[in-house]
C-alpha positions in Angstrom: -184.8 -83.4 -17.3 -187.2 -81.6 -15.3 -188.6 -84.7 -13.3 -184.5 -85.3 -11.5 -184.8 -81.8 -10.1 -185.8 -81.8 -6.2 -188.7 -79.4 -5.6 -186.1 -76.8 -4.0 -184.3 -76.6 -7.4 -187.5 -75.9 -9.3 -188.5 -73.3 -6.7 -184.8 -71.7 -7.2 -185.4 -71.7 -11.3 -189.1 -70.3 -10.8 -188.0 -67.5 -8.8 -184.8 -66.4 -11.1 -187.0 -66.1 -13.9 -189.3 -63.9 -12.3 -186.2 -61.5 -11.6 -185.1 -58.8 -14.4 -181.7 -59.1 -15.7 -180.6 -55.9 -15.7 -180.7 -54.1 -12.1 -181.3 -50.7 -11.6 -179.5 -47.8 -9.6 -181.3 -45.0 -8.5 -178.2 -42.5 -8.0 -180.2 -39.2 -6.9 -180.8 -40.5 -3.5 -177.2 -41.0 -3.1 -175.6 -38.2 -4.3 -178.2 -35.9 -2.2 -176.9 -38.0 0.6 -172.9 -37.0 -0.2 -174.2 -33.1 -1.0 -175.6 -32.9 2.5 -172.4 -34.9 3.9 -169.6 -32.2 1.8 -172.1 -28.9 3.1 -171.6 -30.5 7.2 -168.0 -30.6 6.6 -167.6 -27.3 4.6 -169.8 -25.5 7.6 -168.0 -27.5 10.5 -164.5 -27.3 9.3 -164.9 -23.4 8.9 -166.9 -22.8 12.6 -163.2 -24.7 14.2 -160.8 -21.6 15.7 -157.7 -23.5 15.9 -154.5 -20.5 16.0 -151.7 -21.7 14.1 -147.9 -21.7 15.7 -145.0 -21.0 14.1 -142.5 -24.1 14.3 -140.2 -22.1 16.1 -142.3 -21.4 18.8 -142.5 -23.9 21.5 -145.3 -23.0 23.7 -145.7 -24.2 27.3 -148.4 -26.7 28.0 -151.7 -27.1 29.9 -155.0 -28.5 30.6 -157.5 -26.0 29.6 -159.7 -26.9 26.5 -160.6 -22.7 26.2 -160.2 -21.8 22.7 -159.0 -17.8 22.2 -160.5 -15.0 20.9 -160.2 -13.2 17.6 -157.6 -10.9 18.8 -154.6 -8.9 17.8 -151.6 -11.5 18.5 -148.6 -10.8 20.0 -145.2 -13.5 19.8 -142.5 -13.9 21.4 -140.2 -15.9 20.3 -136.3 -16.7 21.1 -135.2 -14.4 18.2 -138.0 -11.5 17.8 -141.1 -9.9 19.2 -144.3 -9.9 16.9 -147.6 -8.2 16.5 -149.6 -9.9 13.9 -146.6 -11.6 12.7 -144.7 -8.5 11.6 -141.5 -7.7 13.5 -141.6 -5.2 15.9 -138.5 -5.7 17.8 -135.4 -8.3 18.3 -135.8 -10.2 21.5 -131.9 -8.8 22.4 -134.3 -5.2 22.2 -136.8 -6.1 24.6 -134.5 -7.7 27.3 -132.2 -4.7 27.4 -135.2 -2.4 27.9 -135.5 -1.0 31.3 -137.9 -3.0 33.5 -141.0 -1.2 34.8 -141.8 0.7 31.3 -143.8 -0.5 28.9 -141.8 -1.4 25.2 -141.9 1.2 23.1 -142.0 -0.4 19.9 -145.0 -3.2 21.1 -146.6 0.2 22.7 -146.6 1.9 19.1 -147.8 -0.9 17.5 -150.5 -2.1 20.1 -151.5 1.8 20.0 -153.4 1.1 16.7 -155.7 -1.1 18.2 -158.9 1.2 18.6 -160.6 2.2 22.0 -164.3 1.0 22.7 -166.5 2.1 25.1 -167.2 -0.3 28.0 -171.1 -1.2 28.3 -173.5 -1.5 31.8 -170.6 0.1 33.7 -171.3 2.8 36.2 -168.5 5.1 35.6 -169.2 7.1 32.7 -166.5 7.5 29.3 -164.8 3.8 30.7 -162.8 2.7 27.7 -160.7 -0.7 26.8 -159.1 -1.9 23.8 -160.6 -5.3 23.8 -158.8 -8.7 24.1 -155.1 -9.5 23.0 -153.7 -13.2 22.8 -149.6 -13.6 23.9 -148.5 -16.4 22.2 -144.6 -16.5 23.8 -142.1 -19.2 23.9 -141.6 -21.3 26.7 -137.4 -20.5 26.8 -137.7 -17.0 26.7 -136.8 -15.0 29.6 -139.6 -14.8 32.3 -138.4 -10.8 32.4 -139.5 -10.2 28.7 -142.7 -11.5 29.2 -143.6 -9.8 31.9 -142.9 -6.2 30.4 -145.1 -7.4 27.2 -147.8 -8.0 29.9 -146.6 -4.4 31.7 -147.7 -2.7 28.0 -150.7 -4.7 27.1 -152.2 -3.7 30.8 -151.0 0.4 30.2 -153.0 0.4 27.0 -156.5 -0.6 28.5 -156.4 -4.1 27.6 -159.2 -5.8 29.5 -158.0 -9.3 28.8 -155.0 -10.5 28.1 -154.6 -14.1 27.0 -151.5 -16.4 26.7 -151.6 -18.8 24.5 -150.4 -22.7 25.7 -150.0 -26.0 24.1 -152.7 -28.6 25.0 -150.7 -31.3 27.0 -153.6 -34.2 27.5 -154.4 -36.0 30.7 -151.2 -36.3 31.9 -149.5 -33.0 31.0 -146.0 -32.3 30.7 -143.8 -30.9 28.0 
């Protein structure tokens, strides 16, 4: 039987039964592989600031790719005005309130918000409360925002932020 088989045949047989017929896998390598991959994902995932809307708040759109602060948010939506998403007044409140004055209830709220010291400035005892992010809706009166903006800038906020939607490369709503 042996003498019809070409010399590639017997080649092919000598070879195979060189070869074990049980193959091995090494797993350690493998799994160290997926522990390093899960502790990227767990550390990147965490590091991303992304602030979450609410779905009834539509906000207006734009180019910039700045992520915000941690900050004390404020939102303004068509039915309410919130501070940390607790209800500080109805948005009916805050258009009837006299223009030029700050709102009282946002001002009693914001109030909380503790006073730092400003540093490398030349005028001594300069204070600021920090940073505060607007997240308002794009419908609501232009008038309402701008007395939100009025308060934030009578409490020594040194930025003020308003949140907007991300609208790609050719913007829109």
């Amino acid at each position: 039987m042996s003498a019809h088989l070409t010399l590639r045949a017997k080649r092919l047989i000598r070879r195979n039964s060189r070869k074990p017929g049980v193959v091995s896998l090494n797993l350690v390598p493998m799994i160290d592989v997926f522990m390093v991959l899960v502790f990227f994902l767990l550390v990147t995932t965490s590091s991303i600031d992304n602030m979450r809307s609410p779905r009834e708040l539509r906000l207006p759109t734009s180019l910039s790719l700045d992520q915000p602060n941690d900050a004390p948010i404020i939102m303004v939506t068509k039915q309410a005005v919130l501070i940390q998403g607790v209800q500080v007044m109805t948005l009916d409140e805050a258009v009837a309130a006299p223009a030029g004055k700050p709102l009282s209830p946002v001002r009693a709220e914001l109030l909380k918000v503790t006073l730092m010291s400003v540093q490398g400035t030349d005028t001594v005892g300069a204070t600021t409360r920090g940073e505060v992010n607007i997240m308002a809706d794009r419908d609501i009166p232009y008038t309402v925002l701008k007395k939100v903006l009025a308060t934030c800038g009578e409490l020594k906020f040194a930025r003020i932020a308003i949140s907007v939607a991300h609208a790609g490369k050719r913007g829109g709503r």
